[in-house]
C-alpha positions as CSV (number, residue, x, y, z in Angstrom):
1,X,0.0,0.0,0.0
2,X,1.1,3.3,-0.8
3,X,1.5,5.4,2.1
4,X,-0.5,8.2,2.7
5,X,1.5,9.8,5.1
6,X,4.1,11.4,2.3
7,X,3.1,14.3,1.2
8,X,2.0,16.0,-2.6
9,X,4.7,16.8,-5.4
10,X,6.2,20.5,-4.8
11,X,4.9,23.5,-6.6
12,X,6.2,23.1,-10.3
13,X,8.1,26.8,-9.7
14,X,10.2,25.3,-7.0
15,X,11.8,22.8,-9.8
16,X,12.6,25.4,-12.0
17,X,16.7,24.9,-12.7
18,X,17.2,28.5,-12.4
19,X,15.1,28.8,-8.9
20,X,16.8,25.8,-7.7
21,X,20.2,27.3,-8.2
22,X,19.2,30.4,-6.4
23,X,18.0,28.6,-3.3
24,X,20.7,26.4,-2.8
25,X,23.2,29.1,-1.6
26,X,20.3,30.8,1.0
27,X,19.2,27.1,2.1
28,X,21.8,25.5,4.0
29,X,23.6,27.2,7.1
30,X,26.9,25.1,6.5
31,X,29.0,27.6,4.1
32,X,30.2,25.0,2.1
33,X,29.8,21.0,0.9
34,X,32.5,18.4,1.2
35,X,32.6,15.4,-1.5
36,X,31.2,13.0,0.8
37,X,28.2,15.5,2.5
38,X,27.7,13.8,6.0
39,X,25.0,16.6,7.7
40,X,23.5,19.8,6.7
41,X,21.4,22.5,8.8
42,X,18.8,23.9,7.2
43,X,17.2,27.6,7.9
44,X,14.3,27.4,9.4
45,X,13.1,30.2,6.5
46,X,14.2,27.4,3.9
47,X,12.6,24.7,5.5
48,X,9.4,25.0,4.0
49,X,11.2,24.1,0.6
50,X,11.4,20.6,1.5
51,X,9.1,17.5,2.2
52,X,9.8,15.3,4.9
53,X,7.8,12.0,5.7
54,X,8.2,9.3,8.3
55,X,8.9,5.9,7.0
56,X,6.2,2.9,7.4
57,X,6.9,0.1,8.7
58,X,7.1,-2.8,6.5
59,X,3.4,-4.4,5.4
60,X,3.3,-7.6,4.0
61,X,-0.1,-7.0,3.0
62,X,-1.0,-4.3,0.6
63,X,-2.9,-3.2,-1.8
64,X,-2.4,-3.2,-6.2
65,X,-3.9,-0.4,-7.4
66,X,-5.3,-0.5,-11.1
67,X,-7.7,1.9,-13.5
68,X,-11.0,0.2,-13.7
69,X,-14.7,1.3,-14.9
70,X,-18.3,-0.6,-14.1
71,X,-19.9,-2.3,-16.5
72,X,-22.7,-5.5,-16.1
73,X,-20.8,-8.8,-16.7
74,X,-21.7,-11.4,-19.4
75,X,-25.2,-12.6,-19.4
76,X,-26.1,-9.6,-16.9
77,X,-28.3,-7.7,-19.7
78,X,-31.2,-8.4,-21.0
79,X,-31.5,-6.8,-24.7
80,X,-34.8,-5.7,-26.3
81,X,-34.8,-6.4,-29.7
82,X,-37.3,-5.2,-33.0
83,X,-39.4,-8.2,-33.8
84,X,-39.9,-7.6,-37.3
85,X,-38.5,-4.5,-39.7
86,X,-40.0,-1.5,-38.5
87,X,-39.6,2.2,-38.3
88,X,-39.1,4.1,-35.1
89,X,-41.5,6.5,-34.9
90,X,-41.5,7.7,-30.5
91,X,-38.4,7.2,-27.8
92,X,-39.7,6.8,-24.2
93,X,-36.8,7.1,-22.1
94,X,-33.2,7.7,-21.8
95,X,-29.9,6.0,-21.5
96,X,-29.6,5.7,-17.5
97,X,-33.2,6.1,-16.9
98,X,-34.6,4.1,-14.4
99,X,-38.2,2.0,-15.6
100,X,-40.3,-0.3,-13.9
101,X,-41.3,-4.1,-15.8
102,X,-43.3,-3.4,-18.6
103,X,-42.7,0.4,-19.2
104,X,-42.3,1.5,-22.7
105,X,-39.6,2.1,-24.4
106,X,-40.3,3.0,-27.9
107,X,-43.1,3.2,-30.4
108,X,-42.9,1.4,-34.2
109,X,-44.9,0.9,-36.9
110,X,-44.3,-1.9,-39.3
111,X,-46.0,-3.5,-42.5
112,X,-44.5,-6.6,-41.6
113,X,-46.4,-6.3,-37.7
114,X,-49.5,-5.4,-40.0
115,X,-48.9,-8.6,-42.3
116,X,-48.2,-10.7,-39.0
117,X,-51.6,-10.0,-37.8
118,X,-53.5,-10.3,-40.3
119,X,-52.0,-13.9,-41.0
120,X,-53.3,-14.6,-37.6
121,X,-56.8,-13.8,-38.1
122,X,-56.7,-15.5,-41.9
123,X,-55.4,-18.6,-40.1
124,X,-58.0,-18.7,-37.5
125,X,-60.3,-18.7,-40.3
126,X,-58.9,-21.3,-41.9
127,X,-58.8,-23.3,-38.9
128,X,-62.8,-23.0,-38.5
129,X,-63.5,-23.7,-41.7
130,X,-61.3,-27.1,-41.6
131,X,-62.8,-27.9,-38.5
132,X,-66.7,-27.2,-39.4
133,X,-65.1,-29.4,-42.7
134,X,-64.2,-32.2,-40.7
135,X,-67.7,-32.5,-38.5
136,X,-69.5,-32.6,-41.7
137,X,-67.2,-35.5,-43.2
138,X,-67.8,-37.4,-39.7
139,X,-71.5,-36.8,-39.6
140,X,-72.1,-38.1,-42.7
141,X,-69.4,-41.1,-42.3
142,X,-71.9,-41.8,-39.6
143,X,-74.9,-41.7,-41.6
144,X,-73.1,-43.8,-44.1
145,X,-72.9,-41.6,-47.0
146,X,-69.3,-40.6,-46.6
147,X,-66.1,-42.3,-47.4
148,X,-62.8,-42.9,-45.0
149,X,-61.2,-41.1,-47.6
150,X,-62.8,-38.0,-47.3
151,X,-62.6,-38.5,-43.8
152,X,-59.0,-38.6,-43.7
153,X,-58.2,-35.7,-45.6
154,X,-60.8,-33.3,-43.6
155,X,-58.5,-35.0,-40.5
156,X,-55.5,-34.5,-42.2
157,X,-56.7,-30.0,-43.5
158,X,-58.0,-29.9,-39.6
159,X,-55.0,-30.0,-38.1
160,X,-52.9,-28.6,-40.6
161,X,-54.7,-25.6,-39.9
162,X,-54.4,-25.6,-36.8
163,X,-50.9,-26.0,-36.7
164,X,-50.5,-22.9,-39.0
165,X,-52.9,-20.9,-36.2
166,X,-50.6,-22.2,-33.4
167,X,-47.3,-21.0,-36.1
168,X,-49.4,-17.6,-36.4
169,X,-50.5,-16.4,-32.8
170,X,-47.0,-17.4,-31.9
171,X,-44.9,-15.2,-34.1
172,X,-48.0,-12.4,-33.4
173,X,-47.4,-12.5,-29.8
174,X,-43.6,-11.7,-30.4
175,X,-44.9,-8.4,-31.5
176,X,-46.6,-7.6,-28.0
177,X,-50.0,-6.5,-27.8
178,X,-51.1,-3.8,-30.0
179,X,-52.9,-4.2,-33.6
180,X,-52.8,-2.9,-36.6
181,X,-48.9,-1.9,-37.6
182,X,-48.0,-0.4,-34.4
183,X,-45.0,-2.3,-31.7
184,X,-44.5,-0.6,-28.6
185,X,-41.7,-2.3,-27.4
186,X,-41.6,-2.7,-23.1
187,X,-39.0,-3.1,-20.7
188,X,-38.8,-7.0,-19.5
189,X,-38.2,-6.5,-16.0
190,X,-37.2,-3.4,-13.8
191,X,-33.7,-1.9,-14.0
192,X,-31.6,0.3,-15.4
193,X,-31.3,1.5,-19.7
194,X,-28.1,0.3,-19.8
195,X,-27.6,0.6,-23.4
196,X,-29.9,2.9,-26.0
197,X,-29.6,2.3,-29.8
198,X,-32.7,3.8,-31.3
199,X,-33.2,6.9,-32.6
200,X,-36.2,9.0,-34.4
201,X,-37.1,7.6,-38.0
202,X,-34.5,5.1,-37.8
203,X,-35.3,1.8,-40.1
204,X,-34.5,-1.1,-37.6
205,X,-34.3,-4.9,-39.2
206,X,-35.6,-7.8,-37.2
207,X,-33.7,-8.9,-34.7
208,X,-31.5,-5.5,-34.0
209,X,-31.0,-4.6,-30.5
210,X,-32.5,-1.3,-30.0
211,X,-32.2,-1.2,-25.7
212,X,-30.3,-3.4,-23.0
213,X,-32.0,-3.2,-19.6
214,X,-29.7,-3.8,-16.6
215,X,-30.1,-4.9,-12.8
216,X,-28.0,-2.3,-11.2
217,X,-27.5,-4.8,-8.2
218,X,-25.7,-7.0,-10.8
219,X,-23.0,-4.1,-11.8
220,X,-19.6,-5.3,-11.9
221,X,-16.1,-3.8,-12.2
222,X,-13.3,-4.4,-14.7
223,X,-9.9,-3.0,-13.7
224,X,-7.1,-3.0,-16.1
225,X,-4.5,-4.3,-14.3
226,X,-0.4,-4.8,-15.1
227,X,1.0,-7.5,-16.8
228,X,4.1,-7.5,-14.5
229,X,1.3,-7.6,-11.4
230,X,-0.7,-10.6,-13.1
231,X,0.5,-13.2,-11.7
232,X,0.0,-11.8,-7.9
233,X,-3.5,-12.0,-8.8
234,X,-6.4,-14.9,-8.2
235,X,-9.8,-15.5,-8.0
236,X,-11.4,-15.3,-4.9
237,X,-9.0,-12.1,-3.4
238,X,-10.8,-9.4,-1.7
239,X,-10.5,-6.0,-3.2
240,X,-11.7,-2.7,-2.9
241,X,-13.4,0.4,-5.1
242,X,-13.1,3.5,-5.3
243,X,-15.5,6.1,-6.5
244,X,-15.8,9.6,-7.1
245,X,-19.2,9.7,-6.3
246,X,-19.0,7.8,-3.2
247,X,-17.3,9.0,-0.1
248,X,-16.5,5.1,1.1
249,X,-15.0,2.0,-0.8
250,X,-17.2,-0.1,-2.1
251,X,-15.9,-4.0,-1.0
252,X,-15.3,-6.4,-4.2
253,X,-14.0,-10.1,-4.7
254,X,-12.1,-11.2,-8.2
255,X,-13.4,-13.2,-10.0
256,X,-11.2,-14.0,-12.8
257,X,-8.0,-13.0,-14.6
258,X,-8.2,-12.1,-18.3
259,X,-5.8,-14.3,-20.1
260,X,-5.0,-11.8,-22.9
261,X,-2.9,-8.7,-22.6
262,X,-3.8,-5.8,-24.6
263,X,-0.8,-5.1,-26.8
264,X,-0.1,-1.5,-26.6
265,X,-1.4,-0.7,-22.6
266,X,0.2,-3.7,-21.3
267,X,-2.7,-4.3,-19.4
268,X,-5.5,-7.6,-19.0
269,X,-8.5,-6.8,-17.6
270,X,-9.4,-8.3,-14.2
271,X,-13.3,-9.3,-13.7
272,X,-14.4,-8.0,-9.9
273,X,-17.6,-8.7,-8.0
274,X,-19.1,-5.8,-6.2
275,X,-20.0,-8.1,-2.4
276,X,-21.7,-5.5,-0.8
277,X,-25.3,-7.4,0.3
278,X,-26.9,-3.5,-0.3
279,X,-25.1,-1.1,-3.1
280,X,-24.9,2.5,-3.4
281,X,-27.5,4.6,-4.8
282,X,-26.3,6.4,-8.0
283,X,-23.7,3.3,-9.3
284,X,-24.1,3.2,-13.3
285,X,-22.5,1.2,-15.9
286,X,-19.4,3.0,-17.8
287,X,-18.2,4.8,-14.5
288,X,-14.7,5.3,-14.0
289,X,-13.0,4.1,-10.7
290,X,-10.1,2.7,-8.8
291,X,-9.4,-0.8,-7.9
292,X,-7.4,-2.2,-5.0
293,X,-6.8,-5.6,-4.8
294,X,-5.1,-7.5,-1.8
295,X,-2.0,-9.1,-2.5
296,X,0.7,-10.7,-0.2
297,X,4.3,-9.4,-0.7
298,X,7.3,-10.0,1.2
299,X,7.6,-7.5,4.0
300,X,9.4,-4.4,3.2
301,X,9.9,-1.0,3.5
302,X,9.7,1.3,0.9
303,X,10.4,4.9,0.0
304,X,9.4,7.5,-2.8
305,X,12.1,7.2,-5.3
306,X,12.5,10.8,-5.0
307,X,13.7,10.5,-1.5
308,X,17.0,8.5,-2.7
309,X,19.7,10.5,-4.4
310,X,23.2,8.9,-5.9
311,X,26.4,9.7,-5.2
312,X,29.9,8.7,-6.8
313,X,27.7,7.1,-9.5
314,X,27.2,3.6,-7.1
315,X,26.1,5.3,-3.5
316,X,22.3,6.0,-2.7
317,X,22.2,8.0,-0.2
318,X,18.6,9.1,1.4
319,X,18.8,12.2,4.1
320,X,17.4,11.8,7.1
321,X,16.2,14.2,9.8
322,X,18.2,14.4,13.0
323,X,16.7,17.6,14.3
324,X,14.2,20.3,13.8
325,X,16.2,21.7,11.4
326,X,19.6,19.5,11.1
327,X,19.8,16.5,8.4
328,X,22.2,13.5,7.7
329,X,23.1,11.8,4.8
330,X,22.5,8.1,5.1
331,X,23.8,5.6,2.7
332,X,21.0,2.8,2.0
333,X,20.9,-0.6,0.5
334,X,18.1,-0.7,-2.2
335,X,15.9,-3.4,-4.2
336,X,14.7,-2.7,-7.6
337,X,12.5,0.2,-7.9
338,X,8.6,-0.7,-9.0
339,X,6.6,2.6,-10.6
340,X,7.9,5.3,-7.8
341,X,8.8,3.4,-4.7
342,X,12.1,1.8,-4.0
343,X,12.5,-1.3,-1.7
344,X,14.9,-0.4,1.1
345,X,17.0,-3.7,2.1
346,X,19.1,-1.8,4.7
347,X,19.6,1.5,6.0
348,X,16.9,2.7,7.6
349,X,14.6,2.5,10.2
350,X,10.6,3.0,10.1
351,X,9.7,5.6,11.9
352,X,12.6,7.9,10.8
353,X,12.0,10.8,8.8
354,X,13.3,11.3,5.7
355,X,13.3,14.2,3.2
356,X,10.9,12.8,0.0
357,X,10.9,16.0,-1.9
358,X,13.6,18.1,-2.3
359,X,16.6,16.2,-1.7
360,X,18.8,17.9,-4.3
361,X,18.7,21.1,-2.6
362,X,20.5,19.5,-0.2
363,X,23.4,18.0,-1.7
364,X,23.7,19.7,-5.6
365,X,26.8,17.4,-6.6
366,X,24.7,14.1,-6.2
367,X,22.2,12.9,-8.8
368,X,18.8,11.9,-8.6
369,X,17.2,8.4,-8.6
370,X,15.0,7.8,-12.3
C-alpha cells in the first residue's frame, strides 16, 4: 500500500533549474559541501522548501492499485430487440433512466407487424372452416354416406390448420400486444437502460437490438490491471473500489483474470464482483474508478524514489532528519524500484524521517534516482 502519510509533489516553480540554483546558496547554514556530504542545517526560513515524511513500517499486506470502470458482466443484460423491420417512430426514455417491468420504451410501426396479424386472423379462419369441414365428413361417415377417404383428408386439412394458427398467434405474440402496424416495445423486468440504440425515424431490421435493460444490483467492475502484477493475482482475493461519487469504498471479490494482454497498454482486464449485500445509490454502468486488490508481498519498507539521491555514481544515499532543522546523509541498500517506490533492504529504520521531496537542494553534486 502506498503510504498516505508522504506528502504531494512540490509546486512546479520550485523545480525550475534556475530557482533551484538560487536557493541552494540561502538554504543550507553550512558555508560549504564536502565530497562526501555527512549533515547539513537547514534555515528554518528554507525549511518549507522541502518535504519530509516518516517511513512505514514494512506491510506484508498491501494493496495493487489499477484503473478500472463498471460495467454489467456477461449474461447480466437483458436486450430488447425489434421483432420484425419497422420504423421508429416515438423514444420513451433515456440512457440511464430508471423503468419499472413493462414500461415502454419506444413506439414502431411496421407493414410486416400489420402482415403478421393479419395472418393470424386468416389462419383462425382457416382453422374454422377445416374444422366445421371435418364434422361434416364425420356426420355423414356416420350416416353412411361418406367415405374414409374424405374423412381422412378433412383430418388430415383440420390439423394442418391448426398448426399454421398455433405457427401464427406465436410469431403475433412476439410483436406484443397492439394491432394494426403499431409495436410498442416494453422493458422485461425493472432496472436500469443500460444501453440505447434507437433513434427518431431510424429503419431497424428484425432482430436488432434497440435497448439493453440492466439490474444495477448486478454491476460489476473491470480493472485493467499490469502484466508485470498478473500473476499476484487470483480468483477469490478481496478487493476494494473507489469512486468519485462515493465517499466510502465499495468492498469487491475477483473473480477472474483475463488471459490476454492488450498489446499496446500492457494491461489484462481483471473481472471483480461488487460483495456489498446493499449497493450505493447512483452506481451506473461506464463509470470510471479505482481498484485495490489484496495481494501478499514480502515485508518491506519502501520509500518514494525521490527520497534517494546517488552519489559517486554507485552510493544511494537518502537524508534523514536528525533535528528540527539539522539532516544526515545516510547511505542505504536498495531493491529494484517498482513505478515510484524503491524497496529499502538496509539503511533505515521505520519511523525515521526522511526528506521525500527536495533532496537535491540539499546535496547539488549528487544525482537523482529515475
Amino acid at each position: 500500500m502506498v503510504p498516505s502519510s508522504f506528502p504531494a509533489m512540490p509546486p512546479a516553480w520550485l523545480l525550475r533549474p534556475s530557482v533551484a540554483a538560487l536557493l541552494v546558496s540561502a538554504l543550507f547554514a553550512a558555508p560549504a559541501f564536502s565530497q562526501h556530504l555527512a549533515a547539513v542545517k537547514v534555515a528554518p526560513a528554507a525549511m518549507r522548501l522541502l518535504e519530509i515524511a516518516p517511513v512505514q513500517a514494512p506491510q506484508s499486506n498491501q494493496w495493487l492499485w489499477s484503473p478500472a470502470r463498471l460495467e454489467y458482466p456477461s449474461g447480466q443484460l437483458d436486450s430488447v430487440v425489434s421483432p420484425a423491420q419497422a420504423r421508429v417512430t416515438a423514444i420513451h426514455v433515456q440512457p440511464g433512466q430508471a423503468v419499472k417491468a413493462g414500461a415502454p420504451l419506444a413506439t414502431l410501426v411496421s407493414a410486416d407487424a400489420l402482415r403478421m396479424r393479419h395472418e393470424v386472423s386468416a389462419a383462425q379462419l382457416g382453422a374454422e372452416t377445416s374444422r366445421a369441414e371435418l364434422q361434416r365428413q364425420q356426420d355423414m361417415v356416420e350416416r353412411g354416406v361418406g367415405t374414409e377417404t374424405e374423412l381422412r383428408v378433412a383430418q388430415a386439412r383440420s390439423k394442418e390448420t391448426a398448426q399454421e394458427l398455433a405457427r401464427a398467434r406465436g410469431t403475433a405474440a412476439l410483436l406484443g400486444p397492439d394491432g394494426g402496424d403499431r409495436i410498442v416495445l416494453r422493458a422485461p423486468h425493472a432496472g436500469v437502460v443500460a444501453q440505447h440504440q434507437a433513434s427518431m425515424g431510424m429503419l431497424a431490421e428484425a432482430g436488432a437490438v434497440l435497448f439493453s435493460i440492466g439490474n444495477p444490483q448486478s454491476l460489476g467492475v473491470v480493472a485493467e490491471v499490469f502484466e508485470a502484477d498478473l500473476p499476484q493475482l487470483k480468483a477469490g482475493v478481496a478487493a476494494q473500489v473507489e469512486l468519485s461519487t462515493q465517499s466510502a469504498p465499495v468492498a469487491a471479490r475477483v473473480q477472474q483474470v483475463g488471459a490476454v494482454v492488450n498489446a499496446e497498454s500492457r494491461r489484462a482486464p481483471v473481472q471483480l464482483a461488487l460483495t456489498d449485500k446493499d449497493l450505493p445509490q447512483g452506481l451506473r454502468a461506464g463509470m470510471q474508478a479505482r481498484v485495490g486488490i489484496a495481494v501478499e508481498r514480502s515485508a518491506e519498507m519502501r520509500v518514494p524514489i525521490g527520497a534517494v539521491l546517488i552519489q559517486d555514481e554507485n552510493r544511494s544515499v537518502v537524508f534523514v532528519q536528525t533535528a528540527e532543522h539539522a539532516f544526515e546523509a545516510r547511505d542505504v541498500k536498495l531493491g529494484q524500484p517498482v513505478r515510484g517506490w524503491v524497496p529499502v533492504i538496509s539503511g533505515l529504520k521505520s519511523g525515521e524521517r526522511i526528506v521525500v521531496r527536495g533532496a537535491l537542494l540539499l546535496d547539488g553534486a549528487a544525482s537523482q534516482m529515475l
